[in-house]
Legacy VTK file of the C-alpha trace (Angstrom):
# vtk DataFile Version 3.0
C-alpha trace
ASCII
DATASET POLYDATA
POINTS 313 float
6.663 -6.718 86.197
8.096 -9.331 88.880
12.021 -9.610 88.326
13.152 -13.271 88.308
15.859 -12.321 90.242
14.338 -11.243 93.038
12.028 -14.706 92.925
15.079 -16.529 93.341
16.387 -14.471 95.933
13.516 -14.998 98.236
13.221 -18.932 97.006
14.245 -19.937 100.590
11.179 -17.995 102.064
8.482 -17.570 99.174
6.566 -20.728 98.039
6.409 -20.099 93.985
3.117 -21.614 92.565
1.263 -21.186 89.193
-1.897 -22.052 88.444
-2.087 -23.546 84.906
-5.449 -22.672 84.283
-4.821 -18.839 85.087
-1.743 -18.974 82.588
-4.726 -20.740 79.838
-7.062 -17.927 80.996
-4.742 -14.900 80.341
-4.294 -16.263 76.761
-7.622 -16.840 75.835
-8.048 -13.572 77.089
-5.076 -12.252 74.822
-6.280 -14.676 71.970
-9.844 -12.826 72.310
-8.336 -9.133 72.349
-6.143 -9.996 69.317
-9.205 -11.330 67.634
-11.198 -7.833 68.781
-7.879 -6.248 67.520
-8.350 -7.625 64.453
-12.400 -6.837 63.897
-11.363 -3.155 65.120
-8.723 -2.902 62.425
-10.909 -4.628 59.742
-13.516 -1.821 60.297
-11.154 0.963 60.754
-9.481 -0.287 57.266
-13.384 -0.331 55.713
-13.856 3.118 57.113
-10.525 4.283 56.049
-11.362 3.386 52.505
-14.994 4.731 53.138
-13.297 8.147 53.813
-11.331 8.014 50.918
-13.949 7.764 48.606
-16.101 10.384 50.129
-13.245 12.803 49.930
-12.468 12.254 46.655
-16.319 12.710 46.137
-15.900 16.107 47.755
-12.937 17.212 45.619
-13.901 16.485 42.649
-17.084 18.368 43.176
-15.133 20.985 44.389
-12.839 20.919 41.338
-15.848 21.091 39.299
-17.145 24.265 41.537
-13.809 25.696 40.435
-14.557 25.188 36.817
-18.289 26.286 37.093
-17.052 29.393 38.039
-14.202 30.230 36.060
-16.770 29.584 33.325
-19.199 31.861 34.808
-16.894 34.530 35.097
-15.441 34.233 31.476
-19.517 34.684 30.778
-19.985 37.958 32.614
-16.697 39.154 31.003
-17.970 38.463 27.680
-21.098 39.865 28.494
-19.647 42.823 30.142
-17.601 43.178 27.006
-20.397 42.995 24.528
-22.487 45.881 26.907
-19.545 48.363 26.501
-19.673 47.491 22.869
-23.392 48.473 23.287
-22.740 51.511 24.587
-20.405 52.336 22.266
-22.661 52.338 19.618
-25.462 53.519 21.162
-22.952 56.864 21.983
-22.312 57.189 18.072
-26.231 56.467 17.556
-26.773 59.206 19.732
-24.007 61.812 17.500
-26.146 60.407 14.508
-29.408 62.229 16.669
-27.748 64.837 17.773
-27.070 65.338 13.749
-29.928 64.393 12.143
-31.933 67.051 14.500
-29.981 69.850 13.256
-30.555 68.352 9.689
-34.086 68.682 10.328
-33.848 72.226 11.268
-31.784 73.025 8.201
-34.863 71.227 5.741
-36.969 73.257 7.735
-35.169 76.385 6.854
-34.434 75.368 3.237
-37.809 74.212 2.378
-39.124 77.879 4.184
-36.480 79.741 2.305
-37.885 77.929 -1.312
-41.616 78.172 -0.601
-41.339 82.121 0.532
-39.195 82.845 -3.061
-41.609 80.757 -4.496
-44.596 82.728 -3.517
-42.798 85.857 -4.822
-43.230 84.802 -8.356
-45.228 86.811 -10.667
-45.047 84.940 -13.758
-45.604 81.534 -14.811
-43.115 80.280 -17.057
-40.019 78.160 -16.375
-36.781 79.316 -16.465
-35.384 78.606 -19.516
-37.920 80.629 -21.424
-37.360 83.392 -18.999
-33.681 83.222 -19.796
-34.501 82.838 -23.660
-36.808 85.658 -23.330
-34.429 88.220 -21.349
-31.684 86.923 -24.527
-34.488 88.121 -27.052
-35.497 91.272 -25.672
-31.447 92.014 -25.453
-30.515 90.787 -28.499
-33.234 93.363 -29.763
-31.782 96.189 -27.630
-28.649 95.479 -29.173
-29.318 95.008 -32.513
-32.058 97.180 -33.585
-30.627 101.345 -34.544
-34.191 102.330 -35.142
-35.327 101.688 -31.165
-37.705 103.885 -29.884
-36.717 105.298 -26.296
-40.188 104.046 -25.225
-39.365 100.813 -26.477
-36.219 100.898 -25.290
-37.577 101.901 -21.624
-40.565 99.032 -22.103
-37.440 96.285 -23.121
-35.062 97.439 -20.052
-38.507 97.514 -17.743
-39.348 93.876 -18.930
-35.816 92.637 -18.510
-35.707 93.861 -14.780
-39.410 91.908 -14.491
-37.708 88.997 -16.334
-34.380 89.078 -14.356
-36.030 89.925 -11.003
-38.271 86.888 -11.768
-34.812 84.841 -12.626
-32.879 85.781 -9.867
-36.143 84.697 -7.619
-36.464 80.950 -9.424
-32.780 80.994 -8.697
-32.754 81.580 -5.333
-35.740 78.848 -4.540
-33.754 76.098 -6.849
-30.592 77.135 -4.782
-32.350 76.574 -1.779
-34.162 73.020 -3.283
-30.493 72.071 -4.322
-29.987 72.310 -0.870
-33.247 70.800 0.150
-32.308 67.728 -1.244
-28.349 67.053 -0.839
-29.433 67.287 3.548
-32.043 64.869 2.835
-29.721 62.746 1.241
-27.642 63.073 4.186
-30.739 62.326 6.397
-31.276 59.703 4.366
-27.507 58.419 4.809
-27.782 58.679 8.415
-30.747 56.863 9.417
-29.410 54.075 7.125
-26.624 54.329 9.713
-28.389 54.668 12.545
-30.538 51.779 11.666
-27.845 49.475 10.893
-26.369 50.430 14.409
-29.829 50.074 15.913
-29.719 45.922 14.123
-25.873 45.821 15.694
-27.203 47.305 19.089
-30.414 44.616 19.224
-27.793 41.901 17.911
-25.258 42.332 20.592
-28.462 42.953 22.979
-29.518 39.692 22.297
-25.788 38.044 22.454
-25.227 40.084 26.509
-28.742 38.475 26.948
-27.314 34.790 26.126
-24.547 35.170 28.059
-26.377 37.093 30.627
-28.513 33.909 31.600
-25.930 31.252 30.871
-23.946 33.406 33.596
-26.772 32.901 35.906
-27.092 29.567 35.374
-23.678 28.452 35.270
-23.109 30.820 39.398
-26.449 28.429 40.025
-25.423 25.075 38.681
-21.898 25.997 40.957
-23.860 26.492 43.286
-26.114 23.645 43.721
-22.878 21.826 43.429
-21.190 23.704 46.164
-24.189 22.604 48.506
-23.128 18.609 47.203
-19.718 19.331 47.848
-20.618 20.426 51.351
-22.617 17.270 51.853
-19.587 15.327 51.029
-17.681 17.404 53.232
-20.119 16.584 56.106
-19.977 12.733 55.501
-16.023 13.044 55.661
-15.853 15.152 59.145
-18.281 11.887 60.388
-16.432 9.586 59.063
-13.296 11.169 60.433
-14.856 11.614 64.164
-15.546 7.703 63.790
-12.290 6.911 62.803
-10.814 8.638 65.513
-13.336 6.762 68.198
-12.315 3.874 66.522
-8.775 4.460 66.987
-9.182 5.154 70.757
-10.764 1.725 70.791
-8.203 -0.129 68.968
-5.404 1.670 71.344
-7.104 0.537 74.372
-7.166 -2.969 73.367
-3.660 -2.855 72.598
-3.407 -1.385 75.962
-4.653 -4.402 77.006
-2.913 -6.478 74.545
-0.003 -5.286 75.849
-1.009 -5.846 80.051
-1.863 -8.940 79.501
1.019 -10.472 77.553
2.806 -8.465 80.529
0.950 -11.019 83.145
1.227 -14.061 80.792
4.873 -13.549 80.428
5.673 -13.117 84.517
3.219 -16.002 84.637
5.774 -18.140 82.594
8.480 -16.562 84.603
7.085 -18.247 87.764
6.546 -21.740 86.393
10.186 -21.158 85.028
11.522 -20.114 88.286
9.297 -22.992 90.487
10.813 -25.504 87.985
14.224 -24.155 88.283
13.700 -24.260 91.773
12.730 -28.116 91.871
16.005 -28.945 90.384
17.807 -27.555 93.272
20.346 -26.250 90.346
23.643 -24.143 91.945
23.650 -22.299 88.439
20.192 -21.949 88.218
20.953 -18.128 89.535
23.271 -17.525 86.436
20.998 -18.840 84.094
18.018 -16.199 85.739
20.522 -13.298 86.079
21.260 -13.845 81.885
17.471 -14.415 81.390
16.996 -11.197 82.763
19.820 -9.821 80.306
18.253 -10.931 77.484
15.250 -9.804 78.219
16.951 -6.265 78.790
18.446 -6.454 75.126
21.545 -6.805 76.999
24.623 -8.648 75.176
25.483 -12.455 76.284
28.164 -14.282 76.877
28.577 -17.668 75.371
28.793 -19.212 78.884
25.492 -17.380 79.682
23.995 -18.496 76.165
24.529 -21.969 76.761
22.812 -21.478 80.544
19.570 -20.145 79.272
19.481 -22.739 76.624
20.714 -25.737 79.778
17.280 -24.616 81.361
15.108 -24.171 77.994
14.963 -20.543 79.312
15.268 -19.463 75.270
LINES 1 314
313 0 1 2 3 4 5 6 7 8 9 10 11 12 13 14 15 16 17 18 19 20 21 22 23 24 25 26 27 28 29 30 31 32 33 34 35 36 37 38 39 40 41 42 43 44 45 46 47 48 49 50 51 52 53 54 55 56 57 58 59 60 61 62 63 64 65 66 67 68 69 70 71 72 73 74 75 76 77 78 79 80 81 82 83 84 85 86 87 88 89 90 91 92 93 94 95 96 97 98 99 100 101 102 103 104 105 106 107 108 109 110 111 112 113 114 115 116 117 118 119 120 121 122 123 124 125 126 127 128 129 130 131 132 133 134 135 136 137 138 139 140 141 142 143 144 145 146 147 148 149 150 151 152 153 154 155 156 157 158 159 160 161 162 163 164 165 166 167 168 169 170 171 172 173 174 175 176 177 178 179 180 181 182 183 184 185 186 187 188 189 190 191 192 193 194 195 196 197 198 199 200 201 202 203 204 205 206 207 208 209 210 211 212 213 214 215 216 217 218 219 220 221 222 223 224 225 226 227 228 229 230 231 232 233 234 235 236 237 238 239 240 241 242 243 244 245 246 247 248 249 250 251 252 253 254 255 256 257 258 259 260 261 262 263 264 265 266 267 268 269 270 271 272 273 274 275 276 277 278 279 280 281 282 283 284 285 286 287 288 289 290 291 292 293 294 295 296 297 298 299 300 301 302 303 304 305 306 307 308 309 310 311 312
């Protein structure tokens, strides 16, 4: 910048001229950078509120990402939960095997135990007219005085036949008794096993559900992670743009800014080669206090009315 002070000081040596149409071409030329100014702003405004939309595009996709997979994870804990569950009952399912097999050896034994007694029979009558005919022959022991001893020996002989016989039904109903209460309890197991076997293919079916609306949910997250991304691509563009544009819009202030520089020591000359024609002693003063005020400098009154004398403000 050219100080008016030192224009003045030189006045007696330097001829001061301004061409009019070189003040009229630096502010068209200012004029036409404010106006570029202006397009540069308008389009860095539209591509500021481009950017905004993108990236709330991007977040809310990512939000939902967030969401997709909180789900998902609640899914494979629920699943997860339902499998231990599974295996649970598929333990006491196992106990129930583990018992039923020794069941089944113990019918094996029991029903072995009643045929072989049964095979030892010799006669063929049921047991209560066994037992009513043992009572008879006693009761005729007992009761008759006139007993031969070789119908005594033939009573006692058919008694042991009788009770031997007795004691053998006995034995094979004690071990049918037993026959049947284990394969009531086999019986009572499998009901329980098969119930737990429904449960098992129940729950099976549930982990299953939430099995594959896990998977679906990690892909649907997914396939909205890849948007999200996409958005996210569009924003660092957008951003790298904005920044160019920015670089442009500071170099045109740049400009801006040179130019009002020149227009302004422009106007200082035709000031000064105006002053100058007047041949004014206090034209100095009035310059000096130009200069103040154009320092931010504080003025006098006397220095006020100067610069307003010589339509300097």
């Amino acid at each position: 910048m050219i100080s008016y002070s030192k224009i003045v000081e030189g006045e007696e040596t330097m001829q001061v001229k301004v061409d009019p149409e070189e003040i009229k071409r630096v502010k068209q030329e200012i004029e036409a950078l404010e106006k570029e100014k202006k397009e540069i702003q308008a389009k860095l405004d539209e591509l500021q509120k481009e950017l905004n939309i993108w990236i709330q595009k991007r977040d809310e996709k990512n939000r939902e990402v967030q969401q997709l997979r909180q789900k998902a994870r609640e899914l494979r804990e629920k699943r997860d939960n339902v499998n231990k569950q599974i295996q649970e009952l598929k333990k006491n399912r196992e106990e129930i095997n583990a018992k039923l097999d020794l069941l089944y050896q113990e019918v094996v034994e029991y029903r072995t135990k009643r045929d072989e007694y049964n095979q030892l029979r010799r006669l063929k009558m049921p047991k209560e007219k066994i037992e009513e005919r043992i009572e008879k022959l006693e009761w005729e022991l007992q009761t008759n005085p006139n007993i031969t001893s070789e119908r005594e020996k033939q009573i006692v002989d058919q008694i042991q036949v009788l009770a031997t016989e007795l004691e053998i039904i006995q034995q094979s109903d004690r071990f049918h008794q037993k026959l049947q209460e284990t394969r009531k309890k086999i019986e009572s197991l499998k009901k329980a096993r098969r119930a737990i076997s429904l449960e098992i293919q129940k729950l099976a079916n549930q982990s299953q559900q939430f099995h594959e609306e896990m998977i679906k949910t990690f892909q649907r997250a997914d396939e909205v992670k890849k948007e999200a991304d996409e958005y996210h691509k569009k924003v660092l563009e957008l951003r790298e743009k904005i920044r160019d544009i920015r670089r442009q819009l500071r170099d045109v202030e740049k400009r801006i800014m040179e130019y009002d520089e020149k227009h302004k020591e422009l106007i200082a000359y035709k000031l000064v080669a105006r002053m100058r024609a007047k041949r004014d002693a206090t034209f100095e003063k009035a310059v000096e206090a130009l200069e103040k005020f154009k320092r931010g400098e504080k003025l006098t009154l006397d220095e006020i009315l100067l610069l307003q004398r010589y339509n300097l403000v």
